[in-house]
C-alpha positions as CSV (number, residue, x, y, z in Angstrom):
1,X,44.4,-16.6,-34.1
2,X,45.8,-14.1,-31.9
3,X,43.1,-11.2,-33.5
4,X,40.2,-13.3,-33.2
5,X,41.1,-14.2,-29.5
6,X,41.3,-10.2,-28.9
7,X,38.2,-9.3,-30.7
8,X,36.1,-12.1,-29.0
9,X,37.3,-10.1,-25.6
10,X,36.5,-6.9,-26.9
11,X,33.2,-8.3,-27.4
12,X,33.0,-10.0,-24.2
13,X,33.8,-6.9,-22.3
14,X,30.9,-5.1,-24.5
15,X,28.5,-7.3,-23.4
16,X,29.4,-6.8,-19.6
17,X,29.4,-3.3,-20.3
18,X,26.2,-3.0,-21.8
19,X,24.8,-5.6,-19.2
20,X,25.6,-3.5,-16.5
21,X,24.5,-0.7,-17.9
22,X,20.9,-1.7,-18.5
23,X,20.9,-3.2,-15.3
24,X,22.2,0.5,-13.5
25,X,19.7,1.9,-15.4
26,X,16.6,-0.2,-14.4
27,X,17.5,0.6,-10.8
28,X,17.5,4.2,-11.2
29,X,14.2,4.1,-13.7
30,X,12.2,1.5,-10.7
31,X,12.7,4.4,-8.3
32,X,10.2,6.7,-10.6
33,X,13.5,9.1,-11.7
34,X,12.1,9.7,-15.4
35,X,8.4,9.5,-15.0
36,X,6.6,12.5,-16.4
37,X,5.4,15.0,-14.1
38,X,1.5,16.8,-14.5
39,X,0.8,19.9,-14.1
40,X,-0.7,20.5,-10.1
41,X,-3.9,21.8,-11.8
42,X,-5.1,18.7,-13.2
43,X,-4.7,17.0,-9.4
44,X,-8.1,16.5,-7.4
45,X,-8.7,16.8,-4.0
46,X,-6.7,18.5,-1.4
47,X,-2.7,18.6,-0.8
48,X,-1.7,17.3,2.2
49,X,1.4,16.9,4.4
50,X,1.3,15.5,7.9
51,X,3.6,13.1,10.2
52,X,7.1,14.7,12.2
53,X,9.9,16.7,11.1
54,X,12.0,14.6,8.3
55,X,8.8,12.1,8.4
56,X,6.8,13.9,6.4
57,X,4.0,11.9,4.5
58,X,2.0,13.9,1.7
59,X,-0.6,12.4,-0.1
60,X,-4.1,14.4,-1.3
61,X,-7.8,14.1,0.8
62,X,-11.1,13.8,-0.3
63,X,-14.6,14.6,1.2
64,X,-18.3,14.8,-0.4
65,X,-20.5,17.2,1.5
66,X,-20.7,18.0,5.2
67,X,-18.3,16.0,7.4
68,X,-20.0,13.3,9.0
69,X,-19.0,13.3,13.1
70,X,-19.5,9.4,13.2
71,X,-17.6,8.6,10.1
72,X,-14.5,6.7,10.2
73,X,-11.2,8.1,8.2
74,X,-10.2,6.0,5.7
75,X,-6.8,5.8,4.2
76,X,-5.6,4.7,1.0
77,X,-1.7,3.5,0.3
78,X,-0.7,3.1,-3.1
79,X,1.5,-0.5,-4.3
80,X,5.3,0.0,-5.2
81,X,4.6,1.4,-8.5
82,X,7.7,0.7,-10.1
83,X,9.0,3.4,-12.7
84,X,6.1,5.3,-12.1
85,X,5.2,8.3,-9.5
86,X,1.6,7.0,-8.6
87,X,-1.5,8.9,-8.5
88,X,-3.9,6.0,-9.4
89,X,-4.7,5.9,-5.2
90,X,-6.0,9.3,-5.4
91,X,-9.1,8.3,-7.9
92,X,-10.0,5.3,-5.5
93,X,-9.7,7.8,-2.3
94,X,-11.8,9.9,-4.8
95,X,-14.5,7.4,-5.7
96,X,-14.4,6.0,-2.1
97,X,-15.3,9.5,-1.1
98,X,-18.4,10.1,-3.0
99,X,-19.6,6.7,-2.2
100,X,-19.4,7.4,1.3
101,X,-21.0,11.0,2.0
102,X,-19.6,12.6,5.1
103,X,-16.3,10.5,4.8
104,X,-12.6,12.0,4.3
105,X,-10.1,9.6,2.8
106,X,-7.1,10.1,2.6
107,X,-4.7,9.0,-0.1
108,X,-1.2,8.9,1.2
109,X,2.5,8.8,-0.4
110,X,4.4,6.0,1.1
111,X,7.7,7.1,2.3
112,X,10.2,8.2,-0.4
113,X,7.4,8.5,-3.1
114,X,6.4,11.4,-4.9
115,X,2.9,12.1,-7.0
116,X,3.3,13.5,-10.6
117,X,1.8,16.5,-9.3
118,X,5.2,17.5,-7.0
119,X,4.0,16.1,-3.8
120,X,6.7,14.1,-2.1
121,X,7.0,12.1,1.2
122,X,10.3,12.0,3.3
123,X,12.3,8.6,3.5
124,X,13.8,6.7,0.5
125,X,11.1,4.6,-1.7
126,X,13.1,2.1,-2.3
127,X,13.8,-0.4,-5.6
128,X,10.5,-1.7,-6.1
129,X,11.5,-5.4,-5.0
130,X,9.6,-6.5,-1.7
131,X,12.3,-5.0,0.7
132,X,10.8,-1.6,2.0
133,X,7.9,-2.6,4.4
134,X,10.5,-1.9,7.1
135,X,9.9,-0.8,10.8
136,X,11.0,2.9,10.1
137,X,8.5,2.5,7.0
138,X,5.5,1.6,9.3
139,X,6.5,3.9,12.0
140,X,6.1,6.4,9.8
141,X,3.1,5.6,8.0
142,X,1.4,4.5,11.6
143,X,2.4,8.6,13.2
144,X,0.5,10.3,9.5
145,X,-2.6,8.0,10.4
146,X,-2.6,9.4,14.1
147,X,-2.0,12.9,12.9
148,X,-4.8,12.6,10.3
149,X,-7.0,11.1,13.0
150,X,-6.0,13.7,15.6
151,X,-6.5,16.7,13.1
152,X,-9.8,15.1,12.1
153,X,-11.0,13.9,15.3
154,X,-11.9,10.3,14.0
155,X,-12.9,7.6,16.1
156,X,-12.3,5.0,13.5
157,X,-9.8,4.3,10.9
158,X,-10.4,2.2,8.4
159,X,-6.8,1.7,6.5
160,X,-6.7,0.5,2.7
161,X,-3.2,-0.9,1.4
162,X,-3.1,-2.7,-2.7
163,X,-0.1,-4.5,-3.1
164,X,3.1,-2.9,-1.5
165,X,0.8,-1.0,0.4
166,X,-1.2,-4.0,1.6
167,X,2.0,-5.3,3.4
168,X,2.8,-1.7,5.4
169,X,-1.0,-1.9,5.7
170,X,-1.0,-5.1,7.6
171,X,2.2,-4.4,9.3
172,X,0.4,-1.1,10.6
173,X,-2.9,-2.5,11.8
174,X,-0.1,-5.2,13.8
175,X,2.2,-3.5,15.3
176,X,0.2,0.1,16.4
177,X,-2.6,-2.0,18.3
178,X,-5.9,0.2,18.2
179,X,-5.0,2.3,15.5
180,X,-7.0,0.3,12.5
181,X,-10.1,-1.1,13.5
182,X,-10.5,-2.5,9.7
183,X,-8.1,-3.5,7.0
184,X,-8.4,-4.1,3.3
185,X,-5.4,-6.2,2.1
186,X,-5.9,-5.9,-2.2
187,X,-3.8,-8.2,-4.2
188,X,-1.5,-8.2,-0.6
189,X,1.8,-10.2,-1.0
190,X,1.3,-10.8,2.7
191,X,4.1,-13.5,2.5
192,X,7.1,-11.5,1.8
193,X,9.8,-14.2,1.2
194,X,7.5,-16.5,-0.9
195,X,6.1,-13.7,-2.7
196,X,10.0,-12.3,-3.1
197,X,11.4,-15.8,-4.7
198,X,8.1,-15.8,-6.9
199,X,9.1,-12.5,-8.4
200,X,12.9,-13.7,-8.4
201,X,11.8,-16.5,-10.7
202,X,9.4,-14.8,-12.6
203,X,11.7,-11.7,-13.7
204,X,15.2,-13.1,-13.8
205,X,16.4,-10.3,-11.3
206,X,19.2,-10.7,-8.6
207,X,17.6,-7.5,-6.8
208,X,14.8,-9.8,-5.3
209,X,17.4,-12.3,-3.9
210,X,19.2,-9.7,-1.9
211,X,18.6,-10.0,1.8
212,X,16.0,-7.3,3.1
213,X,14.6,-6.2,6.3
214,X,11.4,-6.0,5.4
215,X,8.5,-6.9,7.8
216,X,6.6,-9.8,6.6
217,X,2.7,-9.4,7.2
218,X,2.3,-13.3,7.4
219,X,4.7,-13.4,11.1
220,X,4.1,-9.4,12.2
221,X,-0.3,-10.9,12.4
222,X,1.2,-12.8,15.7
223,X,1.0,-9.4,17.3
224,X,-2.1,-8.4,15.7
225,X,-5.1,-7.1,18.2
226,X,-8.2,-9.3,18.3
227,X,-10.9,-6.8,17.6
228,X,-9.7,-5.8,14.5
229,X,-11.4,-6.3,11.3
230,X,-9.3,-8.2,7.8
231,X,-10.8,-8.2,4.5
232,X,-7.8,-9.4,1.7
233,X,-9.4,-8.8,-2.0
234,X,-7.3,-10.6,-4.9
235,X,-8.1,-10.9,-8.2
236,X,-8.1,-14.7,-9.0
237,X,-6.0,-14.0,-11.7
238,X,-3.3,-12.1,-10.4
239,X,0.0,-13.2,-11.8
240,X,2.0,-11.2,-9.1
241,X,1.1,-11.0,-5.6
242,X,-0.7,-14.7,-5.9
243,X,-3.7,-15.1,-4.1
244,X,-2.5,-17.9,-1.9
245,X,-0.4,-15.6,0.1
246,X,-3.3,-13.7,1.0
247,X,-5.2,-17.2,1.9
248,X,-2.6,-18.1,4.0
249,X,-2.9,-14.8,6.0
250,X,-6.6,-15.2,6.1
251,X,-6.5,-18.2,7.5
252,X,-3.6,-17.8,10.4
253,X,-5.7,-14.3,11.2
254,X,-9.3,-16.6,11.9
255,X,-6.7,-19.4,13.6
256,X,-5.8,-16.3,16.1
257,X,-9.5,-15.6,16.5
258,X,-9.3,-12.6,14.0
259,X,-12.4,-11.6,12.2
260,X,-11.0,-12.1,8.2
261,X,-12.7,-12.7,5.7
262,X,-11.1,-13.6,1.9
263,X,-12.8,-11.9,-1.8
264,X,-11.5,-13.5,-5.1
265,X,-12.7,-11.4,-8.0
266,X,-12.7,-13.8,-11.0
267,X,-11.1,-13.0,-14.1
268,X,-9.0,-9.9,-12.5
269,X,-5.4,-9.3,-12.2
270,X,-3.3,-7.8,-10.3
271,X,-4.5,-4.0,-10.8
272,X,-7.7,-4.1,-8.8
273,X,-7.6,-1.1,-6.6
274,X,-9.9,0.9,-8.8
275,X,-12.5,-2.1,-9.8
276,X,-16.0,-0.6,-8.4
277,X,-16.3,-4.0,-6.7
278,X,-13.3,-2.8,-4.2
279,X,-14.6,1.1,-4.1
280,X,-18.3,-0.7,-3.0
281,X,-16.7,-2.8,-0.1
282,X,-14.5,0.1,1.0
283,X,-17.8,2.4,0.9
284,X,-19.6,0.2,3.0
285,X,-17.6,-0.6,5.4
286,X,-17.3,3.5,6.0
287,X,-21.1,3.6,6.2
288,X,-21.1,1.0,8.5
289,X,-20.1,3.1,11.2
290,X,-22.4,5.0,11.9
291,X,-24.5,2.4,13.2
292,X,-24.4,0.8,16.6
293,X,-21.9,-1.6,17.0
294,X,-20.8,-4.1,19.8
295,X,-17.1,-4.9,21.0
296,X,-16.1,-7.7,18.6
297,X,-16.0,-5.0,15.5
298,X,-13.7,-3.0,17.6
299,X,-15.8,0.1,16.0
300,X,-17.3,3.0,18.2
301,X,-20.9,4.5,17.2
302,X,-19.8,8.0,19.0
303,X,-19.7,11.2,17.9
304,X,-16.3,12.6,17.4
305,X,-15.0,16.2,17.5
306,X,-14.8,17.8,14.3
């Protein structure tokens, strides 16, 4: 009796073990530690690396033809990209790019990521779980758009976010008034909590019950500036950022006077960015600028310095 009571602690103790070792595992795989790297010739576009000292953000830029003096910059942030080192926002900045002649765009790294190609962005990434749209996080992100747009001499930004990146997107165009004249929110979970205790219930993991101070786009759009332009893309289908967060931002933003308008694509996910319906709105909304606008677009039909 006293043997099997032993060996059913032996085994007890080797399920723990093995438990927590999976689970220590996962949270060093979700930061991208063991995803493959490419060689820097296969990457498109040009390197970049702008923002202060120990702020660094590095991402890769992308222009067809001449420059275009009235164009907006446009910038792309990539989702969370769990176990992965993303580089899928540098063929959207790419497509975006040739759609819109004259336009640079600008895919950037959030803080802490790094690209397959060795590009790397100061700041810690962190775990993949809803908790790193922090202040520091859209300080950050906010002081590489104004360095972009300084370098560049744009008027305009036009700021694109999918997923993760559609929260600090939104966070951005909120809190750094007159930065982004228009957003794209694609597949946002632009209410943080819900969207956290979704993913809670939907994976089985403690790591998205763990208290966060993360900036939640749905209560940071209080402080939004009226002007500025909203467009949240989701696909209908999406199983992880659900589209009802995004049509509960959407509809608080046109409460507060806030020109936002909501795109469900039928029959699509969760992994939209690159869908050419996305690339098309994008591109427009970059060739839009160059016309003649009046206040209520918050867009300028100036020249700017090159």
């Amino acid at each position: 009796m006293k043997v099997a009571k032993r060996w059913w602690k032996l085994v007890l103790v080797a399920i723990v073990i093995i438990f927590l070792g999976m689970w220590g595992y996962q949270l060093i795989a979700v930061r991208g530690t063991f995803a493959p790297s490419r060689p820097v010739s296969e990457a498109t576009g040009s390197a970049l690396l702008v923002g202060t000292p120990n702020h660094r953000i590095a991402g890769r830029v992308y222009l067809t033809g001449t420059p275009d003096p009235v164009a907006p910059l446009v910038v792309v942030l990539h989702g969370d990209a769990p176990f992965v080192n993303p580089r899928y926002q540098y063929a959207f900045a790419s497509d975006v790019a040739k759609a819109a002649p004259g336009t640079r765009v600008a895919a950037l790294l959030r803080p802490g990521y790094g690209d397959p190609y060795g590009g790397k962005s100061d700041g810690d990434r962190g775990f993949s779980s809803g908790e790193n749209y922090t202040p520091e996080v859209i300080n950050d992100v906010a002081d590489a758009i104004q360095d972009l747009k300084s370098q560049w001499g744009a008027s305009s930004v036009i700021l694109v976010g999918h997923s993760g990146g559609a929260a600090v997107t939104a966070d951005v165009a909120a809190l750094h008034p007159g930065l982004v004249q228009h957003a794209f929110l694609i597949g946002c979970p632009c209410d943080v909590p819900a969207f956290r205790q979704h993913m809670a219930s939907a994976q089985w993991a403690p790591l998205w019950l763990l208290p966060v101070h993360t900036l939640s786009p749905l209560q940071t759009l209080d402080q939004m500036q009226r002007g500025t332009e909203v467009t949240a893309i989701s696909g209908a289908n999406d199983p992880i950022t659900l589209p009802q967060y995004a049509q509960a931002y959407v509809a608080k933003a046109k409460a507060q006077g806030i020109s936002a308008s909501m795109i469900e694509i039928p029959g699509k996910g969760h992994e939209i960015l690159n869908e050419p319906e996305i690339v098309g709105e994008v591109a427009k909304a970059a060739r839009s600028f160059g016309d003649t606008r009046g206040d209520t677009g918050g867009k300028s039909s100036a020249p700017a310095s090159n």
